[in-house]
C-alpha positions, 0 to 999 in steps of 0.5 A, spaced: 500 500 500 502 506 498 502 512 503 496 516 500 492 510 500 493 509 507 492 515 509 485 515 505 483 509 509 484 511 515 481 517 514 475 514 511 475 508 518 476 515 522 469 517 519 465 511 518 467 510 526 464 516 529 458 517 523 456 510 526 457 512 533 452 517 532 447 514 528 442 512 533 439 507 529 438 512 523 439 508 516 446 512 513 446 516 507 453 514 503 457 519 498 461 516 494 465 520 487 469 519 482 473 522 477 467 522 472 460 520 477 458 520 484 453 516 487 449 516 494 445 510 498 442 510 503 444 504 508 440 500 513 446 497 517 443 493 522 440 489 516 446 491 511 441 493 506 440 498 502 433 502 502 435 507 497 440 510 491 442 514 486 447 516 481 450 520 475 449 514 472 442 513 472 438 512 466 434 519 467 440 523 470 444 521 463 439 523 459 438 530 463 446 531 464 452 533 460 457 531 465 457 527 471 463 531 474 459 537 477 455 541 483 449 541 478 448 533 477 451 533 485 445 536 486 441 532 482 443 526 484 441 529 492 433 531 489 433 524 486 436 520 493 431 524 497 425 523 493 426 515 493 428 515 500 422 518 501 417 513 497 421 507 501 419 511 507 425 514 511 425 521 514 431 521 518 438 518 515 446 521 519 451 524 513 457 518 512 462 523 506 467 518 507 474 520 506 472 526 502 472 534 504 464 537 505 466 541 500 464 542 492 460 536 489 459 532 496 456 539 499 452 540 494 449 533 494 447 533 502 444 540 500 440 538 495 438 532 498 435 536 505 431 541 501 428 536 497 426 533 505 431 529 508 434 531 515 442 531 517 
């Protein structure tokens, strides 16, 4: 393993850790971007399922978006994550941003996602 992978696991372990701990049996909404996408989900731990998700490159989000890489589609994704979290009938979700800043796109998904009904 190289240094800045290392560095990157720990800090994502570093944050899972303390997201869990707060969670309280609330379902954890995990942001996951790349290069070219970004991706959300909504995770029941205790069950290990998952009760919603969304993507950059989801059938309807392709077609309405130029790129995947930007805070518009973020944000995007973030309205469409809320909508079908809100038809599997969850209300209440802890923010899991992985290794990444709150910064940018990861930043502009959770904002979209609160104002389209979720609570963090």
């Amino acid at each position: 393993m190289t240094k800045a992978f290392k560095q990157t696991a720990r800090r994502k372990a570093r944050t899972r850790f303390s997201v869990k701990a707060a969670a309280k049996g609330r379902p954890r909404l995990s942001v996951f971007r790349s290069g070219r996408h970004i991706y959300a989900q909504i995770i029941k731990d205790e069950d290990g399922k998952t009760l919603a998700a969304a993507s950059s490159i989801d059938a309807g989000m392709k077609a309405s978006t130029k790129k995947g890489n930007n805070k518009d589609t973020a944000a995007l994704v973030g309205k469409l994550l809320a909508e079908r979290a809100t038809k599997a009938g969850v209300k209440e979700v802890v923010f899991d941003r992985g290794e990444y800043l709150y910064h940018g796109r990861i930043k502009a998904l959770a904002e979209a996602a609160r104002e389209a009904g979720l609570s963090f």
